[in-house]
C-alpha positions as a Markdown table, in Angstrom:
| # | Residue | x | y | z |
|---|---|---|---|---|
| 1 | Unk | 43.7 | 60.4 | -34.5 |
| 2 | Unk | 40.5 | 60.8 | -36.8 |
| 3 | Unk | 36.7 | 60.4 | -34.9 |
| 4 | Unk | 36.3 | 57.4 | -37.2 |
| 5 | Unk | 39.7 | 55.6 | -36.4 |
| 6 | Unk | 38.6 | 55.9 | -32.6 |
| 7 | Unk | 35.2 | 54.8 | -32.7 |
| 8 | Unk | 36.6 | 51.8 | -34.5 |
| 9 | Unk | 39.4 | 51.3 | -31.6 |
| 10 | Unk | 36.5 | 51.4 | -29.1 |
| 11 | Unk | 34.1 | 49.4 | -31.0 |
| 12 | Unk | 37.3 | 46.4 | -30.8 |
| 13 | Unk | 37.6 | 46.8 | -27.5 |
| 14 | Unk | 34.2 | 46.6 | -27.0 |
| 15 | Unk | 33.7 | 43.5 | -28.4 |
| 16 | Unk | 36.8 | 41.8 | -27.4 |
| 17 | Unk | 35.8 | 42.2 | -23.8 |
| 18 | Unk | 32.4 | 40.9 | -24.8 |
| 19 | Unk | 34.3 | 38.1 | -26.1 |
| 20 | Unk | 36.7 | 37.4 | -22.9 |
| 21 | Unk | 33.6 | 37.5 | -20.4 |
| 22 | Unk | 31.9 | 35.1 | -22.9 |
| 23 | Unk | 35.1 | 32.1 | -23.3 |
| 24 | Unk | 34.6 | 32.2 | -19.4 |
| 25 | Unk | 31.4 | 30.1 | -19.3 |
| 26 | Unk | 32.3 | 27.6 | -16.5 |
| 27 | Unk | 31.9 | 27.8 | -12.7 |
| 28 | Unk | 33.6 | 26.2 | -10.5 |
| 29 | Unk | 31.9 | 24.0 | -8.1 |
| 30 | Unk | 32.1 | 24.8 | -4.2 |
| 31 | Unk | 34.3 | 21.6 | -4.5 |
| 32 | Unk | 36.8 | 23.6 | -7.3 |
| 33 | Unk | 35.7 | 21.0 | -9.6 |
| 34 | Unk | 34.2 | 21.9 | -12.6 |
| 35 | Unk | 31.4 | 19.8 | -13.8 |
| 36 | Unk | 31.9 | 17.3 | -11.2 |
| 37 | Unk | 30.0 | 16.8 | -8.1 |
| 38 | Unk | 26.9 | 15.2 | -9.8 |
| 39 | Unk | 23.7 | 13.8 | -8.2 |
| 40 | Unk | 22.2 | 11.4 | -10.5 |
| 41 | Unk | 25.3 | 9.9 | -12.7 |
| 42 | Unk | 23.1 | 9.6 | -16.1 |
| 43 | Unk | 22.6 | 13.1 | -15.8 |
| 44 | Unk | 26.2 | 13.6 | -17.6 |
| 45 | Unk | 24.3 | 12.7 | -20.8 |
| 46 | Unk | 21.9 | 15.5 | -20.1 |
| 47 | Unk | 24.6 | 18.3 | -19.6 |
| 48 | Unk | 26.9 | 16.7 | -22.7 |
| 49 | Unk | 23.9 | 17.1 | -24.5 |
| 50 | Unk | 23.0 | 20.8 | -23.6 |
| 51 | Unk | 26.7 | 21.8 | -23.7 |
| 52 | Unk | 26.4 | 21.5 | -27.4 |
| 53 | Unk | 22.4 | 21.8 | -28.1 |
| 54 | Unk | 22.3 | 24.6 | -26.0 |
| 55 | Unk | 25.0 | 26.4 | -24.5 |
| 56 | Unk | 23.2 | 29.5 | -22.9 |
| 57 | Unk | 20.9 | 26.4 | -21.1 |
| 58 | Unk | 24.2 | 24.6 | -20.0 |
| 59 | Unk | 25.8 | 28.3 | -19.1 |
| 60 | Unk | 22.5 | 28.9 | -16.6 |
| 61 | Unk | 22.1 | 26.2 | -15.0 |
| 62 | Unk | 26.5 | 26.1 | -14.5 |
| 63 | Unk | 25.9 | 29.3 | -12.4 |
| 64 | Unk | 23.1 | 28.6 | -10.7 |
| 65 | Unk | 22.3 | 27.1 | -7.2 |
| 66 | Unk | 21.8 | 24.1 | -8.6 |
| 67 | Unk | 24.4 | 23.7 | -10.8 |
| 68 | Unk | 26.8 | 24.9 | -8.0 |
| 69 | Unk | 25.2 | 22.1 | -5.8 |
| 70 | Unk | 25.4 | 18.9 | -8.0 |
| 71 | Unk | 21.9 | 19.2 | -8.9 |
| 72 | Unk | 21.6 | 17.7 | -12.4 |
| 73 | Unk | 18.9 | 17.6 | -14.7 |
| 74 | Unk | 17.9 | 14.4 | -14.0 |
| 75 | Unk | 17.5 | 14.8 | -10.3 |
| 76 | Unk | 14.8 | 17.2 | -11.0 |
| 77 | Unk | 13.1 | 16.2 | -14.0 |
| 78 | Unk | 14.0 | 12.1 | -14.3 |
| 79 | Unk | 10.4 | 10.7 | -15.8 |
| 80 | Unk | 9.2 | 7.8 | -13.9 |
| 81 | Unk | 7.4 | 4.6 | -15.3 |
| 82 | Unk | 3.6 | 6.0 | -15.3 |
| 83 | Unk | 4.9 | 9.3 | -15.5 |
């Protein structure tokens, strides 16, 4: 096999395990359900929104603490009246 036609075979693979790991952007919640276990319900609008605003946002928060928890956006950052 010619240096260039391997390169290119490692290059693919490469990227389509860059792309597997990537199609995986979900955790599951300690309760196995994903995108469940919500604290404030309006916060749904939140995540629906930054699933498709911003992904990598949505993808962070999914994995974190808080996101494993049921912390929502809104439980943290919900303006008040005065606010």
């Amino acid at each position: 096999m010619q240096m260039r036609t391997k390169m290119q075979l490692g290059l693919l693979c490469v990227i389509l395990t860059g792309l597997g790991f990537s199609l995986n952007t979900q955790a599951a919640r300690p309760a196995g359900e994903i995108d469940k276990d919500w604290g404030d319900p309006k916060g749904q609008e939140c995540i629906d929104c930054h699933m498709i605003e911003n992904p990598g946002l949505h993808q962070e928060w999914n994995n974190s603490q808080h996101g494993q928890n049921g912390v929502n956006c809104l439980d943290c950052h919900k303006a008040e009246k005065g606010d």
